[in-house]
C-alpha positions as CSV (number, residue, x, y, z in Angstrom):
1,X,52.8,62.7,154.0
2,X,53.3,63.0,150.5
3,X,56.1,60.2,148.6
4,X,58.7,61.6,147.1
5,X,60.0,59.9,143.6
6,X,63.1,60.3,141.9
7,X,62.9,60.3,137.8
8,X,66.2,59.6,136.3
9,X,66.2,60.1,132.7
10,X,68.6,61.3,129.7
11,X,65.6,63.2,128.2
12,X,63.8,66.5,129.2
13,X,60.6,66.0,127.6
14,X,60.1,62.3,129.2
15,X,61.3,64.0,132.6
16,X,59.2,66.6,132.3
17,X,56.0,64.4,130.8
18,X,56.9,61.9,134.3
19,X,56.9,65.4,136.4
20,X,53.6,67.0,135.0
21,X,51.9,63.0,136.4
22,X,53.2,62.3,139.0
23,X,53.1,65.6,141.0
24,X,50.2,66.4,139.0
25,X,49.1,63.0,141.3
26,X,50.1,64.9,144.8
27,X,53.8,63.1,144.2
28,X,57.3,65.2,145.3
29,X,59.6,64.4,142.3
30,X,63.0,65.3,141.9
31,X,64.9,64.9,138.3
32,X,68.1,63.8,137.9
33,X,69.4,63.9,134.0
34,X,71.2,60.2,134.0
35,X,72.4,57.5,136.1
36,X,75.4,59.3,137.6
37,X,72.9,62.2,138.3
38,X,70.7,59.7,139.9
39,X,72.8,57.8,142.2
40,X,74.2,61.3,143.5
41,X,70.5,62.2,144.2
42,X,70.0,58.9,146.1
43,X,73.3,59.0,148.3
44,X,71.8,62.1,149.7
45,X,67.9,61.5,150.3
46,X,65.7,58.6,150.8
47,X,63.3,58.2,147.8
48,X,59.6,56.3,148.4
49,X,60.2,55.0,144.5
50,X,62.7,55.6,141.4
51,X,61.5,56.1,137.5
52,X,64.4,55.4,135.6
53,X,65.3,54.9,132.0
54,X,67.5,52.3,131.1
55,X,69.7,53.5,128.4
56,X,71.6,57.1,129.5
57,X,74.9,58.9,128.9
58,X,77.3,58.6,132.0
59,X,76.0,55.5,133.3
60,X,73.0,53.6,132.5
61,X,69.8,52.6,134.6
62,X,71.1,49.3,135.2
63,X,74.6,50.1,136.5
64,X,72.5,52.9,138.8
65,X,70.6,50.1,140.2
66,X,72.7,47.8,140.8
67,X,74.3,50.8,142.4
68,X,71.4,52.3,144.4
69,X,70.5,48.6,145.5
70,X,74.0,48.8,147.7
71,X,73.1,52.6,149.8
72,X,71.5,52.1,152.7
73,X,69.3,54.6,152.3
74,X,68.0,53.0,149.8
75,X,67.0,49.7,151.2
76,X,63.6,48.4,149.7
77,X,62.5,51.5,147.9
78,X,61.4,49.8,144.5
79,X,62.8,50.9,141.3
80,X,60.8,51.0,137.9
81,X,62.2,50.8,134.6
82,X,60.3,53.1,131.6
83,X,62.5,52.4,128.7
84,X,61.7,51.9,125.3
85,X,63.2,47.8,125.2
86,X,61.0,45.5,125.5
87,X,63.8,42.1,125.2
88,X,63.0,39.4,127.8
89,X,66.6,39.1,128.1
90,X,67.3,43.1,129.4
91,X,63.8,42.5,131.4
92,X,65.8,39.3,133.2
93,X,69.0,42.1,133.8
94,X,67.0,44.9,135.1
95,X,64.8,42.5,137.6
96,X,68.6,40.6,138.7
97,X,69.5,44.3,139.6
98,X,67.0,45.2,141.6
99,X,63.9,46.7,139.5
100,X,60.8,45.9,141.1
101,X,59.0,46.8,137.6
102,X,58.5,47.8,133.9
103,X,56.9,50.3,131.7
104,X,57.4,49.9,128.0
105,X,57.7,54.5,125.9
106,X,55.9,55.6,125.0
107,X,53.4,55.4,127.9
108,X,50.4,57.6,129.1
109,X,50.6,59.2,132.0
110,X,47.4,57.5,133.6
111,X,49.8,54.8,133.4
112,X,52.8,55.5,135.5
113,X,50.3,57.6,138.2
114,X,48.5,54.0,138.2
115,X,51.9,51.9,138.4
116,X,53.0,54.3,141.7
117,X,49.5,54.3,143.4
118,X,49.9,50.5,143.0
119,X,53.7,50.3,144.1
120,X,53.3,53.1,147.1
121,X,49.9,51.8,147.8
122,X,49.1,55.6,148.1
């Protein structure tokens, strides 16, 4: 069965750039354009892993996590951060909210497939 990922970022290019890997990887992704986008996405279907940035219009990653952590449906899927901070301090947030990881943008794509092989263990 092939996991399905949800990539929740402000920007079309990263989106698309997180799309052409991971599928390109045998992953189902779906995209959602911010946080608010996101969460929607998540109330409705169970994800095998999240992609999220962390700074977005409409709500950020981190209010979207601590969000997504509180559905259900939701329950253990692991979140990863790919945001272009690199502050030990927003690290210590995202982690408190429920992110299981972090990439630092720009990033190559042989990066996140390796980061969900690891995570999915698929």
């Amino acid at each position: 069965m092939t996991a399905s990922i949800l990539t929740v970022d402000d920007s079309a290019s990263v989106r698309m750039a997180i799309r052409i890997a991971l599928s390109g990887a045998g992953y189902r992704v779906t995209e959602a354009s911010d946080g608010a986008d996101g969460l929607n996405k998540a109330r409705g279907e169970r994800f095998d892993m999240v992609v999220t940035d962390l700074n977005m219009p409409n709500m950020d990653g981190l209010t979207m996590i601590r969000e997504m952590r509180r559905l259900p449906n939701q329950a253990g899927v692991p979140i990863i951060f790919v945001t272009t901070e690199s502050d030990d301090g927003i690290k210590a947030q995202a982690k408190a909210a429920g992110a299981t990881g972090w990439l630092v943008k720009p990033f190559q794509s042989e990066q996140i497939v390796r980061v969900a092989r690891k995570v999915l263990g698929r």
